[in-house]
DODREN-637747 format. One record per atom (N, C-alpha, C): residue in three letters; z negated, x negated, y negated. Coordinates in steps of 0.02 Angstrom, whole numbers, plus 50000, padded with zeros to 5 digits. Layout:
N
ALAZXY...
This chain:
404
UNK500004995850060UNK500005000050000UNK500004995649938UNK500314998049900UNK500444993649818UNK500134995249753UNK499684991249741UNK499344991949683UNK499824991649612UNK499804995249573UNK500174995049539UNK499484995149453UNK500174989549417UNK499714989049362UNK500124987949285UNK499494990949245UNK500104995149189UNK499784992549109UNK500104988149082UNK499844988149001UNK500284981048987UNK499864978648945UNK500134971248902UNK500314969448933UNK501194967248911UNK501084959548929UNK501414957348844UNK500854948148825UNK500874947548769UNK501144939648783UNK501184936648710UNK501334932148713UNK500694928148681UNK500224922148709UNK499694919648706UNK499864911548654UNK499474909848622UNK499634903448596UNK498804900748560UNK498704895348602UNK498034893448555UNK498164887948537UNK497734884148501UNK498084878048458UNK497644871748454UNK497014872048499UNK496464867548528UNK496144870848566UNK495844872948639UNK496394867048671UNK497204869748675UNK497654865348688UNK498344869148691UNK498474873348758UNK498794879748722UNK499064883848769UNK499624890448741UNK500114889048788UNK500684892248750UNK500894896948803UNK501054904448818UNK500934906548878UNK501194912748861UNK501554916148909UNK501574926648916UNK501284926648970UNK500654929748957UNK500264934448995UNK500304939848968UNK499504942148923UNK499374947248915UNK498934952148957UNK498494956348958UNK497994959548992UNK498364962349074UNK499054963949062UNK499254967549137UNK499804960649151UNK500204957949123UNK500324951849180UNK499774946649190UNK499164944149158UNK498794942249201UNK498544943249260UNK498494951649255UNK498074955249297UNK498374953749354UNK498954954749350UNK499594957449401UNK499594950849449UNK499624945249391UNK499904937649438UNK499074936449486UNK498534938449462UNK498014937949489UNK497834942949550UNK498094945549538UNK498114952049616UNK498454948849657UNK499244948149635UNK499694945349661UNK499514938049741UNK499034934849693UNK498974928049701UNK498344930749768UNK498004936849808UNK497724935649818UNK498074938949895UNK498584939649885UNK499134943949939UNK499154949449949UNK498994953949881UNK499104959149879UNK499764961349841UNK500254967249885UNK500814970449850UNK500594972049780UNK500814970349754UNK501074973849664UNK501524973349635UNK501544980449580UNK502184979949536UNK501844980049484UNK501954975949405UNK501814975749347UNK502294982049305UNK502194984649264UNK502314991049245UNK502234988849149UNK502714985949133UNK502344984149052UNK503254984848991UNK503104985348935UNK503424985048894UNK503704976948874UNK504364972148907UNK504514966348902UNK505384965048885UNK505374961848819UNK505944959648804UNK506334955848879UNK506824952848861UNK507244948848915UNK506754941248934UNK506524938948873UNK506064932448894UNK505644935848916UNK505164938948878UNK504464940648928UNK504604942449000UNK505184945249012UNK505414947749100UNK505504940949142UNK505934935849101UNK506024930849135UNK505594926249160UNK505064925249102UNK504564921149109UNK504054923949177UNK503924929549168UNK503424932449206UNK503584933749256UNK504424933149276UNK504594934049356UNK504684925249377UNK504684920449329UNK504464914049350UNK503794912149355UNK503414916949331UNK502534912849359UNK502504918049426UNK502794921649432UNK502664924749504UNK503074924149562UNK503784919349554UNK504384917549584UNK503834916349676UNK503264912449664UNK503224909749742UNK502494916449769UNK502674920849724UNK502294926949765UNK502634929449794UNK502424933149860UNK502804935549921UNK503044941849890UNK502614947249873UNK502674952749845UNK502544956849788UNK502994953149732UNK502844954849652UNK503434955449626UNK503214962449600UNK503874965349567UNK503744965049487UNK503894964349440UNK504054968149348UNK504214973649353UNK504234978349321UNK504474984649309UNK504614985149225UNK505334983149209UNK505194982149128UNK505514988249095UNK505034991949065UNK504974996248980UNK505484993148928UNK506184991948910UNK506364984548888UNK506454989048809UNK506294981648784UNK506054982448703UNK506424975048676UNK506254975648610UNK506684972148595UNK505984963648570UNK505584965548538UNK505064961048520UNK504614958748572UNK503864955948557UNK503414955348574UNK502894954148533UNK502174956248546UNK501724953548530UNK501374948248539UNK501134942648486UNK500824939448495UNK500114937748484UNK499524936748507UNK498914932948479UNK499044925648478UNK498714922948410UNK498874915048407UNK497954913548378UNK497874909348421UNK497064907348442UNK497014898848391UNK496534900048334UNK496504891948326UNK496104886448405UNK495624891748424UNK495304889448462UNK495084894948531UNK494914893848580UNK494764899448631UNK494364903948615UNK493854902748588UNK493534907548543UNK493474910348473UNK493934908148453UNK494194910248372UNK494384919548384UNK494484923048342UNK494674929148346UNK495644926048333UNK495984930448367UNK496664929048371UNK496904933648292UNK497544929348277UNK497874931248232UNK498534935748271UNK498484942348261UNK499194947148303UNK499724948048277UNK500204946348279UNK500664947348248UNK501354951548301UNK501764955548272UNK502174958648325UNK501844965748326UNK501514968748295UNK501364975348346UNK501544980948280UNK502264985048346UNK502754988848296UNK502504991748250UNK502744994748202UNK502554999048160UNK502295007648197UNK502905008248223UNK502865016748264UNK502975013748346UNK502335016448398UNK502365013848446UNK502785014348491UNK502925011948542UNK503435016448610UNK503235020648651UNK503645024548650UNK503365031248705UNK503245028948761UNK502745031148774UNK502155032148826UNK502905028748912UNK502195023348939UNK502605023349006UNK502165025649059UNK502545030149095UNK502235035349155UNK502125032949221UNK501685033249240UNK501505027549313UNK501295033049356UNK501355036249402UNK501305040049434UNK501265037749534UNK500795033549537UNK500735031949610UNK499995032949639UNK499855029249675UNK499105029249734UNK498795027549693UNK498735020249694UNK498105015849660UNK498585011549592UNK498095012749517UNK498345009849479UNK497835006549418UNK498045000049409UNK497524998549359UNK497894998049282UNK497555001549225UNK497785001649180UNK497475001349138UNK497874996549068UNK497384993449013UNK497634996548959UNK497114997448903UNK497334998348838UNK497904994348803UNK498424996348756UNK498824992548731UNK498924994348685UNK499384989448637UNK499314987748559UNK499844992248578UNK500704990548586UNK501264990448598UNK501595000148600UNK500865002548638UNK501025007948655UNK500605012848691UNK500945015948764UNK500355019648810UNK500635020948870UNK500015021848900UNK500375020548981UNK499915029448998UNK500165033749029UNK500085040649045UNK500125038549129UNK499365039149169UNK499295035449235UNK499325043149267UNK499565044449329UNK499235048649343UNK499215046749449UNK498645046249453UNK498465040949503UNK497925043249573UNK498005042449613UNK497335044649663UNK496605039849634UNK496925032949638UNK496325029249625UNK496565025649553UNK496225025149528UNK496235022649449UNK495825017449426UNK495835011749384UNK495215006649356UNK495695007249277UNK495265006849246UNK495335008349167UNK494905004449118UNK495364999349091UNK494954995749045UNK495214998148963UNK495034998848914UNK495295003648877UNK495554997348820UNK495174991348817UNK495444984848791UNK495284984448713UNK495024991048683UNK494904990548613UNK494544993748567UNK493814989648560UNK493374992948541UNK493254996448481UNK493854996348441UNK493455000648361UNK494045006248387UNK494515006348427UNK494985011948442UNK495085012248489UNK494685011148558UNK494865013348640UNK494675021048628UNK495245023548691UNK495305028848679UNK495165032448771UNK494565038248766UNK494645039248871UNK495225039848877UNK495115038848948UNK495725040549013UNK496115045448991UNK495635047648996UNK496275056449009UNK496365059448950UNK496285055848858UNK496465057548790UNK497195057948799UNK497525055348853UNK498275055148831UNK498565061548901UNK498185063248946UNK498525065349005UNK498275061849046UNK498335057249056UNK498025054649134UNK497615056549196UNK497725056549234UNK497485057749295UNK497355056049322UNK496665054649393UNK496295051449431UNK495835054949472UNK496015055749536UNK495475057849560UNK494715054449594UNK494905046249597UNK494415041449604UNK494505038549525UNK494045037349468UNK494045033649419UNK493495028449428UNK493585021449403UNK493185018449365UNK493345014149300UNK493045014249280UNK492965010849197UNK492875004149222UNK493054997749176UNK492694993049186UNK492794989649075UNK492194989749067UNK492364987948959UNK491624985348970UNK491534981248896UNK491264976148874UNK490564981348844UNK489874977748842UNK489544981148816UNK489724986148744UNK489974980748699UNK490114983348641UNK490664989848654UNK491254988748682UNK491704993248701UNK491265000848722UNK490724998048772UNK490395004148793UNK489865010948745UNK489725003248696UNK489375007248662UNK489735010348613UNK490335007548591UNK490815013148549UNK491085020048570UNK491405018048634UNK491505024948675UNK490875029948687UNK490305028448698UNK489775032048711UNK489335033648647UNK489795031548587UNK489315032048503UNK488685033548524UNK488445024648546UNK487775024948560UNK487615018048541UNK487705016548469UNK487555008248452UNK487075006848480UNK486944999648506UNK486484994648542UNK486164997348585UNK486525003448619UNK486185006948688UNK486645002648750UNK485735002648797UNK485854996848823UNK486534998948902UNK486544993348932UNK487174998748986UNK486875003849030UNK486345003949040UNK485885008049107UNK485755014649049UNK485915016148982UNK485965021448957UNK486705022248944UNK487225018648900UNK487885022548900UNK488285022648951UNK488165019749002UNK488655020749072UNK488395026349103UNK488175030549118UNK487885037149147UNK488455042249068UNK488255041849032UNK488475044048954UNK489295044548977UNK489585038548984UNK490185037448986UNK490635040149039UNK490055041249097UNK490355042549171UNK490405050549170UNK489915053349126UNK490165059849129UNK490485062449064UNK490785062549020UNK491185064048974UNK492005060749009UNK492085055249033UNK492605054449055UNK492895056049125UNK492405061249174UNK492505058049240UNK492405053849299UNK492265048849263UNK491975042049304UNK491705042249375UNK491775041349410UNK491405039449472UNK490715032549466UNK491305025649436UNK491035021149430UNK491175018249374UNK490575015649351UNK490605012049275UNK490275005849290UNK490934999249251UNK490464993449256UNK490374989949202UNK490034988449162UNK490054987249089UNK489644978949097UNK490274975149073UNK490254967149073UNK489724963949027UNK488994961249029UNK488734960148995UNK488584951348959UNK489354947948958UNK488934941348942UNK488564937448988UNK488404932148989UNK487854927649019UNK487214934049072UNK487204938849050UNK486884944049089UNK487324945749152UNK487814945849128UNK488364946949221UNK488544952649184UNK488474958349243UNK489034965649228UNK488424969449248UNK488414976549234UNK487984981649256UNK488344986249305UNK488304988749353UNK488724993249404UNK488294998949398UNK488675007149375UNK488525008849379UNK488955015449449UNK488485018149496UNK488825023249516UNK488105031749513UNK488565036049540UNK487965042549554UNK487415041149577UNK487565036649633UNK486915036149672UNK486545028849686UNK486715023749653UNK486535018149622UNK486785012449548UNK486335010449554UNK486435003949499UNK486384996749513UNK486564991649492UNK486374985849510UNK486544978549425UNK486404975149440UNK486594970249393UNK486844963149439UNK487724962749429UNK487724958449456UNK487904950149395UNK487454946249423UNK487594940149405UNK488074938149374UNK488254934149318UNK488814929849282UNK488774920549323UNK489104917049342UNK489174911849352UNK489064905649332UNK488904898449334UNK489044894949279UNK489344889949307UNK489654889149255UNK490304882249268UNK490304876649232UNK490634871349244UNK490524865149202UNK491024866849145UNK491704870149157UNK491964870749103UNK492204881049100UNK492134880449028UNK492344887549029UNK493004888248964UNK493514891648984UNK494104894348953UNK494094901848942UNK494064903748866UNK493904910848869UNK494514915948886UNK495154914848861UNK495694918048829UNK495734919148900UNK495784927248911UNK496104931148993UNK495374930749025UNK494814929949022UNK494434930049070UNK494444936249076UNK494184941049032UNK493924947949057UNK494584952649097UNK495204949349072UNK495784952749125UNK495654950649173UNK495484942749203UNK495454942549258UNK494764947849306UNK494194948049251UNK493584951549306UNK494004960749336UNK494294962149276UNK494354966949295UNK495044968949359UNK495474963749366UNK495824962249385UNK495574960549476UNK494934958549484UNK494944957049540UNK494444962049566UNK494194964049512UNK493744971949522UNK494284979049567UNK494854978749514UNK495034982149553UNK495424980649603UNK495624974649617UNK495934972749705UNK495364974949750UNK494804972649746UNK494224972949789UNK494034980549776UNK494114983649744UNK493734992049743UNK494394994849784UNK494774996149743UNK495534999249764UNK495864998449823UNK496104992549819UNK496544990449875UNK496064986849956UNK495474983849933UNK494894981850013UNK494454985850006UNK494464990949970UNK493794997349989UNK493324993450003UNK493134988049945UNK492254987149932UNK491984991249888UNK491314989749907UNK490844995949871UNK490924993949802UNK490964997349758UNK490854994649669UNK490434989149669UNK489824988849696UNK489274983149692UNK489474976049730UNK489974975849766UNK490334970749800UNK491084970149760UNK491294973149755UNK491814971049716UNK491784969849650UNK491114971749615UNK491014967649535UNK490804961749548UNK490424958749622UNK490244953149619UNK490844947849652UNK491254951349667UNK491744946649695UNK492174945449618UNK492334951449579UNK492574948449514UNK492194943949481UNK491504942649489UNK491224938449444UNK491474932649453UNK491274932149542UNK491434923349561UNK492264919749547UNK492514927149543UNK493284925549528UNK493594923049462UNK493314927349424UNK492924923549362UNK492834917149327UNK492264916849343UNK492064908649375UNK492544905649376UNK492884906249431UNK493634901149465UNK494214898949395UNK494064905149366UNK494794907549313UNK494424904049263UNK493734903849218UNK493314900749160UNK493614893149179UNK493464888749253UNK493154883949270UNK493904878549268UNK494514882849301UNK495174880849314UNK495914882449267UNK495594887249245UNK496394891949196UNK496784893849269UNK496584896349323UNK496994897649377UNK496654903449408UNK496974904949466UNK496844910549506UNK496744910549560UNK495964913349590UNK495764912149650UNK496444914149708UNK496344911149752UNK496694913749820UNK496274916749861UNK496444921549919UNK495694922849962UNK495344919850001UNK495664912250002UNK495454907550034UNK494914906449995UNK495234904549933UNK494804902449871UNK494134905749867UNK494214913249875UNK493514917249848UNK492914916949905UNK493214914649975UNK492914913150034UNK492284908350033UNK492614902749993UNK492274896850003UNK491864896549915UNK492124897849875UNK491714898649797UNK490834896849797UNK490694891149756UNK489754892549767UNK489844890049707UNK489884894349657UNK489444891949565UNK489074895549583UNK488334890349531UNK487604896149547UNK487594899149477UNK487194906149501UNK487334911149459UNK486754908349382UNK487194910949344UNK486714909349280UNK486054915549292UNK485464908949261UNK484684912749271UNK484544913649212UNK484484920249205UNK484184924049143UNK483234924449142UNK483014924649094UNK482254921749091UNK482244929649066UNK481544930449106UNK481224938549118UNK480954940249033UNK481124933348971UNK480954937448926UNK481554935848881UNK482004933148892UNK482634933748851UNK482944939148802UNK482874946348851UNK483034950048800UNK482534951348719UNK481864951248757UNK481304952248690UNK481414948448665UNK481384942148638UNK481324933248628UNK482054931748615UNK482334932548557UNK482914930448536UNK482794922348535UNK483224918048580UNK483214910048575UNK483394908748494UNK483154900648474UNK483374898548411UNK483784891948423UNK484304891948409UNK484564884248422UNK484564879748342UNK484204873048368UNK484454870048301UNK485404867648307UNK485854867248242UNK486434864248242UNK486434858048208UNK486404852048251UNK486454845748224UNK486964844248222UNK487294839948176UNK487974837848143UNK487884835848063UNK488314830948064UNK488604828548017UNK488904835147962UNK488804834147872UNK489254840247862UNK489354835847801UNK489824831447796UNK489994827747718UNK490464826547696UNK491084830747737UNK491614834447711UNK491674838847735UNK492404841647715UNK492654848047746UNK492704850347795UNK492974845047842UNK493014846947925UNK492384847447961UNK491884843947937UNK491104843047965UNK490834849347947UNK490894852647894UNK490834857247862UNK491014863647891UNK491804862647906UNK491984867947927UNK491864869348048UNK491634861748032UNK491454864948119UNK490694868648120UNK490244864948087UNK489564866348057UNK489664874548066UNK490084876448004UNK489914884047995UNK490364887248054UNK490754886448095UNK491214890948134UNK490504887548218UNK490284884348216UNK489914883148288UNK489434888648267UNK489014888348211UNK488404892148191UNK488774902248196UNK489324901748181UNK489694909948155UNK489804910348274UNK489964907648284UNK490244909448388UNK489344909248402UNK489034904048387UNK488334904348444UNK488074909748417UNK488164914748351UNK487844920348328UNK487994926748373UNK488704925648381UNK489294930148420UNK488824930848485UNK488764924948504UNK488234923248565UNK487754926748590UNK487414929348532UNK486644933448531UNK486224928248511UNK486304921448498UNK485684916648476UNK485564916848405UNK484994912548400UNK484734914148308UNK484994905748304UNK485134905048248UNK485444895148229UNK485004895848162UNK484724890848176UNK484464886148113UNK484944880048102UNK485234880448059UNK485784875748037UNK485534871447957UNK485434864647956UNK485204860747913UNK485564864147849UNK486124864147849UNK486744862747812UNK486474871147771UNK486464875447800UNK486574883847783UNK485784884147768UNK485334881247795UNK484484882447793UNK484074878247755UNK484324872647767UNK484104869847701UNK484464866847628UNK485094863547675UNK485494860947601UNK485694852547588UNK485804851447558UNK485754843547534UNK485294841747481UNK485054835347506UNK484534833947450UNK484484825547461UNK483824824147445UNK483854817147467UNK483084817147518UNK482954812347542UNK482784810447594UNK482214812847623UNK481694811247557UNK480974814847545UNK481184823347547UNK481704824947514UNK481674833147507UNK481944837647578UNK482324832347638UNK482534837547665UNK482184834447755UNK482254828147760UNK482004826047823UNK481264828047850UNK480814828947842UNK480134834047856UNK480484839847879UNK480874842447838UNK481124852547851UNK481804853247912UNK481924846147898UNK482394844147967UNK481924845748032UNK481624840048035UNK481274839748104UNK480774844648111UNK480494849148057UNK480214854848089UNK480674861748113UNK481084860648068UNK481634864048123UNK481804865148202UNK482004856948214UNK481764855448286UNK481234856448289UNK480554855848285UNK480134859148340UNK479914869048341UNK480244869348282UNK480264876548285UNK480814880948308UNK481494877548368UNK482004877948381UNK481784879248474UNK482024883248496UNK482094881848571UNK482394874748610UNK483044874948568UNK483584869848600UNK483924867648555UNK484124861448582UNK484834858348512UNK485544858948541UNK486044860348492UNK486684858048507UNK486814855248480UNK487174846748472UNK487134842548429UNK487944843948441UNK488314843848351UNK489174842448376UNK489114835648335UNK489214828648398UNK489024823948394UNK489774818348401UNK490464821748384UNK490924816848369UNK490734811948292UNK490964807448296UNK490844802248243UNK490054800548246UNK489794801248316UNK489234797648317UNK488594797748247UNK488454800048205UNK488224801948134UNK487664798848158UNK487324794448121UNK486694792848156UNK486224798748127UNK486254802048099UNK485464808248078UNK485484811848131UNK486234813448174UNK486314817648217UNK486114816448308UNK486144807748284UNK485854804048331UNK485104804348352UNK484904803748286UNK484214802548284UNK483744811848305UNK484154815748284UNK483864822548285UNK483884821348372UNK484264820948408UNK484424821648481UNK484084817848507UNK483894813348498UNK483214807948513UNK482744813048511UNK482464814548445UNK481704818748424UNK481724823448450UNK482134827648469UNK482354833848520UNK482064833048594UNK482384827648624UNK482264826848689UNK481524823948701UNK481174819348638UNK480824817348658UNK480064823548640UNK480364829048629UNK479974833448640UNK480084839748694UNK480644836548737UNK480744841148781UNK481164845848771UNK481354848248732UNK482014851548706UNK482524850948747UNK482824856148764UNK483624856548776UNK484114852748727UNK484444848348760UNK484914848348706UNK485564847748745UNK486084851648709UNK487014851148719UNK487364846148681UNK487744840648700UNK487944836748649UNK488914837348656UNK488964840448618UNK489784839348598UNK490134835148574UNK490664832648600UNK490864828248588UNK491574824548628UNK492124828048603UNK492804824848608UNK492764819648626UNK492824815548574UNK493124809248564UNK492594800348598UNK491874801948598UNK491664797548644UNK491554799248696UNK491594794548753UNK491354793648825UNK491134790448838UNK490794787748887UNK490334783048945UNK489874780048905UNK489904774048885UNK489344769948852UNK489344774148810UNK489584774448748UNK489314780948685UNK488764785348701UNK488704787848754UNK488564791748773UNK488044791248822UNK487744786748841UNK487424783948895UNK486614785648868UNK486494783748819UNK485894787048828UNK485584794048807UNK486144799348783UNK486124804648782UNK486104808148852UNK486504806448902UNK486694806748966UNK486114803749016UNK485654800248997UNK485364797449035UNK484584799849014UNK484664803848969UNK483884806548946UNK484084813848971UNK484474815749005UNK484504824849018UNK485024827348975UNK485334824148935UNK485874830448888UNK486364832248934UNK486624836248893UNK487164840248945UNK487524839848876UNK488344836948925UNK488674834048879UNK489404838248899UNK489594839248836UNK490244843448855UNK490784841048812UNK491354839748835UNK491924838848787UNK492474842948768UNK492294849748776UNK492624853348746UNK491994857148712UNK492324861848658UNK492044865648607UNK491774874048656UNK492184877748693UNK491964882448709UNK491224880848777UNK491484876448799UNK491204874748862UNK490534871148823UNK490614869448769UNK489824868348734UNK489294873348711UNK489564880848685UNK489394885848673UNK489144887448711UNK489614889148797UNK489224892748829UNK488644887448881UNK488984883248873UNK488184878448893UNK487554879148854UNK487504878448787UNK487124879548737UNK486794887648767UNK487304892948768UNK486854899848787UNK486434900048857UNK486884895548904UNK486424896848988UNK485684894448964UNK486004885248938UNK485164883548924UNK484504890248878UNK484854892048849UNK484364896248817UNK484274900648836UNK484644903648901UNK484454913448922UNK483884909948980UNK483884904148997UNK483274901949050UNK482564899949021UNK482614900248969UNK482194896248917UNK481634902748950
């Protein structure tokens, strides 16, 4: 039987780290089903390149079809960074009429481009857009098995229930739309599963490196292979999307089922008072031009995104001279949970903070591109956790602190 799957496909471009790409929410999905030997057909709105390209990342799948809507443009997101908010460009003025999917099992995402009218035995529905996702069945759609799978925030828009937590708007959500099953993705918390007759919280992963752009297509993506197409229970198939996940953060690739067989990242440990106890991170760095400046304030603006509180020298206290600001420095650190030092160009204040950090036991994350090995040796050799990319520092920075 053929899973069939219906929304974006976009054109991707980030610009550190580099990546130039057509995916989009349903050919990711699609090549990720695909990849696990399951039949599918992709079902999306694609010029002549987007068709071409996307029947070349799936050329050595056994059984993957396109199904192209053909248009003349595309949309793009262009990413300064993996976690930057994307710049969109491409998305028509007046949309395209609705494409009609009418089979067994179908997974279908919200889209910029247009609308997809499902009408399906089994259904997974990610709606993809939180100040304007719109339910299932606002357009027609049909399902006689539904599940949802959207982001806390997503959930709490659909359920106009700001900062209600998921174990209140997924019950909310499941009956105004239908739902059978609701799984609402929570961050470093994992996902919440909800069905009639249970709940569970399954685990998020941790990896040495994490790539954001497509993750959440992929969870939902392997959510519904494993619900839909291997009839696991919701509570087994959100945890098999997690670890799949994982694979996709850790690689930019796609599990095989070989792959999901053998998988052991240990699950990130959340501390029994995390939610009460907002963590504080200090941000050590250099800020004495622009670029220092401008990483300063964009690390402090994502670890907020985060859920953490930042005490940032630069934004909290200021510039001054030596007597006026070093005391309010280092009580910072000890009034800080953890440090993330962004420690390219070696700065010695930034040096020295990561010293006084550790030697009070502190967490600390040290970022940092451009040195390795000796540079680095005794940061590395006192406990830091050292990352050389920028996203994969963030979310290191958050595990350390949801265990705190």
């Amino acid at each position: 039987m053929t899973l069939h799957v219906v929304g974006g496909v976009y054109h991707e471009r980030c610009i550190h780290p580099h990546w130039n790409e057509i995916y989009g929410s349903a050919g990711r999905a699609a090549i990720a089903i695909a990849t696990l030997g399951t039949p599918v057909r992709l079902h999306s709105y694609m010029n002549e390149g987007a068709l071409q390209i996307i029947a070349q990342q799936a050329a050595w799948l056994t059984d993957f079809c396109p199904v192209q809507t053909k248009i003349e443009g595309i949309v793009s997101f262009i990413y300064l960074h993996d976690m930057a908010s994307p710049d969109i460009k491409g998305v028509p003025v007046s949309l395209h009429p609705p494409i009609v999917v009418t089979e067994d099992k179908v997974l279908r995402f919200g889209m910029l481009d247009g609308d997809a009218v499902v009408h399906a035995n089994w259904a997974v529905y990610d709606p993809q857009n939180a100040h304007d996702g719109q339910p299932f069945a606002a357009n027609g759609s049909t399902a006689d098995h539904l599940a949802l799978v959207l982001n806390s925030f997503e959930a709490e828009c659909l359920a106009e229930m700001p900062g209600g937590h998921p174990s209140k708007t997924a019950p909310v959500l499941a009956e105004c739309q239908k739902a059978e099953v609701v799984v609402i993705k929570m961050g470093p918390e994992g996902a919440f599963v909800w069905t009639s007759t249970e709940t569970a919280q399954i685990p998020a992963f941790k990896t040495s490196r994490v790539w954001k752009i497509g993750s959440g297509d992929c969870f939902v993506a392997q959510f519904a292979n494993a619900w839909m197409y291997d009839r696991k229970s919701p509570i087994e198939a959100a945890t098999i999307a997690s670890k799949a996940t994982a694979y996709y953060c850790e690689t930019k690739g796609f599990p095989t089922k070989a792959n999901l067989e053998v998988l052991d990242f240990p699950p990130v440990v959340i501390s029994p008072t995390y939610r009460q106890n907002i963590r504080q991170v200090y941000l050590a760095g250099p800020f004495f031009d622009l670029a220092q400046i401008w990483m300063v304030q964009q690390a402090r603006i994502n670890l907020m995104e985060l859920g953490l509180k930042v005490f940032s020298p630069y934004h909290d206290i200021g510039l001054g001279l030596a007597q006026d600001v070093v005391l309010k420095d280092l009580e910072g650190i000890r009034q800080s949970d953890l440090v993330l030092a962004l420690s390219d160009g070696l700065d010695a204040g930034t040096v020295y903070e990561i010293g006084y950090a550790r030697a009070l036991n502190k967490p600390v994350v040290v970022y940092s591109e451009r040195h390795r090995g000796e540079s680095l040796k005794m940061m590395e050799g006192s406990g830091c956790t050292i990352c050389a990319e920028y996203t994969s520092a963030m979310y290191s920075t958050l595990w350390e602190a949801v265990k705190i």
